[in-house]
Every structure is written in C-alpha cells, then in structure tokens.
C-alpha positions in Angstrom: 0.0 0.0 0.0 1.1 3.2 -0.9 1.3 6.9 0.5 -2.6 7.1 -1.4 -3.8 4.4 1.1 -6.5 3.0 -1.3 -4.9 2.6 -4.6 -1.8 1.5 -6.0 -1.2 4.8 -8.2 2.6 5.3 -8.5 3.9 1.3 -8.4 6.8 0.1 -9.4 6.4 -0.7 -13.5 8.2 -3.3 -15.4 11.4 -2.5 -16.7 11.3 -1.9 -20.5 12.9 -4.4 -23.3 16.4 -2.8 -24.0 16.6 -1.6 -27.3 19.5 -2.9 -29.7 21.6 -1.1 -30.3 22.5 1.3 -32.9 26.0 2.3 -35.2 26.4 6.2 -34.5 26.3 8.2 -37.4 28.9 10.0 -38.4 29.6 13.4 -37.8 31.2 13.9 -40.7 28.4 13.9 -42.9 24.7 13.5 -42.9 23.0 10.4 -43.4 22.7 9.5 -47.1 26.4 11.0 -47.3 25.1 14.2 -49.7 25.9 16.9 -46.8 29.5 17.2 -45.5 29.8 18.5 -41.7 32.4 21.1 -40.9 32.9 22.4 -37.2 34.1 25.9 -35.7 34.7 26.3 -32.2 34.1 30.1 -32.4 30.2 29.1 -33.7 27.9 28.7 -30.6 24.5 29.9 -31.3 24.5 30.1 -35.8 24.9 27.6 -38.2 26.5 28.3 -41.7 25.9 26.8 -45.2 27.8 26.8 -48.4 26.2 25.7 -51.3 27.9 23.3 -54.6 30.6 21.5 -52.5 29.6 17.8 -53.3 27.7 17.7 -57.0 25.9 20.2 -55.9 24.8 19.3 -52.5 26.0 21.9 -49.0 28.6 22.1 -47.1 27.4 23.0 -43.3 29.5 24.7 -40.8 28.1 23.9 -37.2 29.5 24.6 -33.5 31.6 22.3 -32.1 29.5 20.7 -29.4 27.2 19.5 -32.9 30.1 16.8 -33.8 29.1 15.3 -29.9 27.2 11.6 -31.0 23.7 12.9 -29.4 23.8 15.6 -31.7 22.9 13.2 -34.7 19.3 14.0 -35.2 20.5 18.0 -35.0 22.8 17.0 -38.0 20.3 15.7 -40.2 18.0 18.5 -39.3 20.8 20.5 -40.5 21.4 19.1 -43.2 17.7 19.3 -44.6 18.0 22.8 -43.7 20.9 23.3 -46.0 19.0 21.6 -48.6 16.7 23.9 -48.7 18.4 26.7 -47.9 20.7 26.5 -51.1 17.2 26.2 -53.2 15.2 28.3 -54.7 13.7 31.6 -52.4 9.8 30.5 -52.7 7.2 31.7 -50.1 6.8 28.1 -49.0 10.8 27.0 -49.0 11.4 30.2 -46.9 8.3 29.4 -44.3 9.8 25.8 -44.5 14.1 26.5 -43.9 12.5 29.2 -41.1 10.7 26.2 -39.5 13.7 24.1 -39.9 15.8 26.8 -37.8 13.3 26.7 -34.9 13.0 22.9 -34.8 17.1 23.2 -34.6 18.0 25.0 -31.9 14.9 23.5 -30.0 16.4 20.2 -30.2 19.8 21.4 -29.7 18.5 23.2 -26.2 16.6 20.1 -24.8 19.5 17.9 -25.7 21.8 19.9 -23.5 19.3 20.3 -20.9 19.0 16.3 -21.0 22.4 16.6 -20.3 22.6 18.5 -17.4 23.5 21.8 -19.0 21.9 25.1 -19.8 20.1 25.8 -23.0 21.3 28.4 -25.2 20.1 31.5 -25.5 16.7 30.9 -26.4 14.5 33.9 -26.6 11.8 33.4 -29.3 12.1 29.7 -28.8 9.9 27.7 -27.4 11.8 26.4 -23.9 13.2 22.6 -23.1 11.0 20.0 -21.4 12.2 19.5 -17.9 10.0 17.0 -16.3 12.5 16.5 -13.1 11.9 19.0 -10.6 13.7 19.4 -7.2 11.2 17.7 -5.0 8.4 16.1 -8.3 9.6 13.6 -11.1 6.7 15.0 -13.3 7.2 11.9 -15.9 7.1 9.1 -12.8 3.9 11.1 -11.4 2.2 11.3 -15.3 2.7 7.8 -15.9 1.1 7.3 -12.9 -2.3 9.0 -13.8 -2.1 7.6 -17.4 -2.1 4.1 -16.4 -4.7 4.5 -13.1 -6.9 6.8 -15.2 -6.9 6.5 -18.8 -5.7 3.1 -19.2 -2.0 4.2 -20.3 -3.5 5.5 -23.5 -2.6 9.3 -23.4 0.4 9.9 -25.6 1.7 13.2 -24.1 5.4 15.0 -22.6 5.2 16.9 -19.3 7.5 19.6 -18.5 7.7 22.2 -15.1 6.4 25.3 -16.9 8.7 28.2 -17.1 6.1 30.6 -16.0 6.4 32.6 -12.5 2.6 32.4 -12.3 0.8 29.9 -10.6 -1.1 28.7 -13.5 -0.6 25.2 -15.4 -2.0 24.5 -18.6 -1.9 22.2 -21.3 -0.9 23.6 -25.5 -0.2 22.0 -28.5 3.5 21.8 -29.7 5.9 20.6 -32.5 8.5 18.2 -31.8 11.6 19.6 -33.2 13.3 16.3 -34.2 10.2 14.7 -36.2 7.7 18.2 -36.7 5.0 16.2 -35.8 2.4 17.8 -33.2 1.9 16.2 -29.8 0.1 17.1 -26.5 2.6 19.3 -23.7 1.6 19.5 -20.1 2.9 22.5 -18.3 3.0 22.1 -14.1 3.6 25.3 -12.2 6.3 25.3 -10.1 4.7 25.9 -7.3 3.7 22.5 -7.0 7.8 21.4 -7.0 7.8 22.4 -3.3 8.6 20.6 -0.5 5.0 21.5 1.5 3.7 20.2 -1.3 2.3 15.9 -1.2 2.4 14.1 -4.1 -0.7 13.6 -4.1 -1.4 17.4 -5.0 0.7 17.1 -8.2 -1.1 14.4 -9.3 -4.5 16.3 -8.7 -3.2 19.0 -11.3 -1.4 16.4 -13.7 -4.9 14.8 -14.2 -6.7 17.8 -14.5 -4.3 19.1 -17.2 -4.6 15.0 -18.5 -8.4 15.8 -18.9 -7.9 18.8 -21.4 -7.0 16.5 -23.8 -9.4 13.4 -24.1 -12.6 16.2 -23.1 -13.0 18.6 -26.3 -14.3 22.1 -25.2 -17.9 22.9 -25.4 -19.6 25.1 -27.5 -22.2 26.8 -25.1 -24.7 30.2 -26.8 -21.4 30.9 -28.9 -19.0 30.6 -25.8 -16.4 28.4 -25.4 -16.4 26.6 -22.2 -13.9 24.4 -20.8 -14.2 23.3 -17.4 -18.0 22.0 -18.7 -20.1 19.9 -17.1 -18.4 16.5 -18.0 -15.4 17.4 -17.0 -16.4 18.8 -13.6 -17.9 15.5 -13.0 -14.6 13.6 -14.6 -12.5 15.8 -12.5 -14.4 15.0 -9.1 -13.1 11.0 -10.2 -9.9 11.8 -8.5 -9.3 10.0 -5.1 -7.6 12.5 -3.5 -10.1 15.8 -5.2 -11.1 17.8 -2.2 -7.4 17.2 -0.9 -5.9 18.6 -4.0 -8.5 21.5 -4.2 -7.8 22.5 -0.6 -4.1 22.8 -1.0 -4.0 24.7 -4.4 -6.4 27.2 -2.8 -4.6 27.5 0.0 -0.9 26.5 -0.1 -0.1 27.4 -3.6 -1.0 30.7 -4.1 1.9 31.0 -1.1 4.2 29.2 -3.1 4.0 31.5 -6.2 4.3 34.7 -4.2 7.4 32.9 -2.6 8.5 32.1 -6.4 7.8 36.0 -6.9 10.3 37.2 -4.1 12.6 34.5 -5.3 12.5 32.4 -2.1 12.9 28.9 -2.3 10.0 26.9 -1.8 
C-alpha cells in the first residue's frame, strides 16, 4: 500500500525491453552521405551553409558541441535545412528553412538540458522540457495517472512550466526532431515544493490530462472548458477535495514565494 492508502497509483512498472543497439552516425556527414559537416569552435548559437561542395549538395558549418554523438538527429535536421536553404527563395521553402531553424535549436536546447547543461540562448524559442523538478519527477507522477486513469492510452510530454505564475496549462506543440504535433503538459512550479504531497501534483497532472481526451464545449457561442463533463470527470480523483484545498490554500503562497525568489 502506498502513501494514497486506497490505490496503488505510482507502483513500481516493469522495466522496458532494452533496445538494440545502434552504429552512431557520423559526424562527418549526414546520413545519405550528400551533406558534409564542418565544425568551428568560435560558432555557438548560428549555423552556416555553403552551397555546390559535393555535385551540388552543402557544405554545413556547425558549432563544435554538434560533432558530440547525441547531436545526430541535430545533424540531419541540418542538413535538410541546407538543402533547402541553397534552393530556390519560394514563399513556401522560406516558411519551411525558417521552421527548420526553430525545430534546430529547439532540439539542440533540450538535448543539452538532458544533459545537465543550460540551453542556449533561447529567446523566441519555445523552452526545453524538464520534467524532473527538485522535489516532483513529473514523468514518474504522469505515468502514474495515465495508467490509473486513462488506461495508459494518453500519448503526451510533461514539463515544469517556465512561468512565475501559478497557472498550469496544457498547449499543443511541435517536436523539433520529427515536426510532428503532440500534447505538452505545463505544471507550475509551485507544486515542485517541499510542503507540497504528491498527491497534490497528481491532482493538477490529471486535471491538465483531462484537457486533452474532453473537447471544449460550445455553449450560446462561448467556449467553455471546465463543462459539465469534466467537472464530473474531475471530481473522479481519489484525492479531489485534498488537492483543491491545497491549491487554494498552499499554492498561491508558493508563487508569491517564487515571486520574491524564495525557495520553496
């Protein structure tokens, strides 16, 4: 029995079947071998492309910290951006290379924050997903409400939002290595506190969890959100009037706390 008493909620799960393992690429050049990589320590933040090295096809010159191997999906990203890049300046190949740049230095920022390190400079970008906080593990306490309340079949990322308000939301976001669109919960950190049980940031995980299976209601023109259904969805959760007593009470504490930058 767990710290929730009644139910089982964040078990141990079953370790996951190891994946084989895969030949690094090299950094040398991209995948299909039609893009050469170049590096230059001096680079940190820009990437560079000369066009008609090889038949035709770029040459890119990246930062050093690219030629690391968990750069290797950055690389190819590159290297589709110097593809395009060296084309011709259409409406849509310019909207497309400009996408390309984004979905670049997001991945390069979440790689080095996977890592430990800082992100660049990323003003105008959208920021990292960090799921571990000091006190939470938001990915542990996610998996968690997937599996108790949705049967494991949400397909979602979960990250401590940025934000110095107390709000947490839910948006929908482009993955920078693929470009395909998937489902970002953002937890205020007020909730990464040590007054605050676990039980609390599971409360808001699965309310955030509910935005996304419960479509918003069209009410007399109006948009509603917290509707009906998902009042009565939301009231599901073992530990409800719990939760609701502590954000009404504790967090709003927490944030001013956040505010004055006092740690929680």
């Amino acid at each position: 029995m767990d710290f929730f008493g009644q139910l089982d909620l964040f078990g141990d799960y079953p370790e996951q079947p190891k994946v084989p393992a895969v030949k690094a690429a090299s950094p040398d050049c991209s995948a299909n071998g039609l893009v050469i990589f170049k590096y230059n320590p001096l680079l940190k933040r820009s990437i560079r492309c000369k066009g008609g090295v090889l038949f035709g096809h770029p040459e890119v010159m990246l930062p050093a910290f690219m030629k690391a191997p968990e750069f290797a999906s950055v690389r190819e990203l590159a290297a589709e951006w110097a593809e395009r890049a060296v084309r011709r300046k259409t409406k849509k190949n310019k909207e497309i290379v400009k996408d390309l740049v984004n979905r670049i230095w997001q991945a390069v920022d979440q790689i080095l924050v996977d890592n430990g390190g800082k992100p660049l400079d990323s003003r105008g970008r959208l920021p990292p997903i960090k799921p571990k906080g000091k006190y939470h593990d938001l990915n542990d306490i996610l998996a968690a409400v997937n599996e108790t309340y949705f049967e494991g079949s949400l397909t979602c990322r979960i990250t401590w939002s940025n934000r110095t308000g107390g709000l947490s939301f839910h948006s929908v976001r482009k993955d920078p290595i693929t470009g395909e669109d998937f489902h970002l919960i953002s937890i205020s950190k007020g909730y990464d506190a040590a007054n605050c049980p676990k039980y609390a940031v599971a409360g808001v995980v699965y309310h955030e969890c509910l935005h996304i299976v419960i479509p918003i209601e069209e009410r007399n023109g109006r948009r509603v959100i917290h509707g009906r259904v998902f009042r009565q969805r939301e009231r599901r959760y073992i530990f409800f009037d719990e939760w609701m007593k502590w954000h009404r009470e504790v967090l709003p504490r927490n944030v001013a706390a956040m505010r004055r930058h006092r740690p929680l």
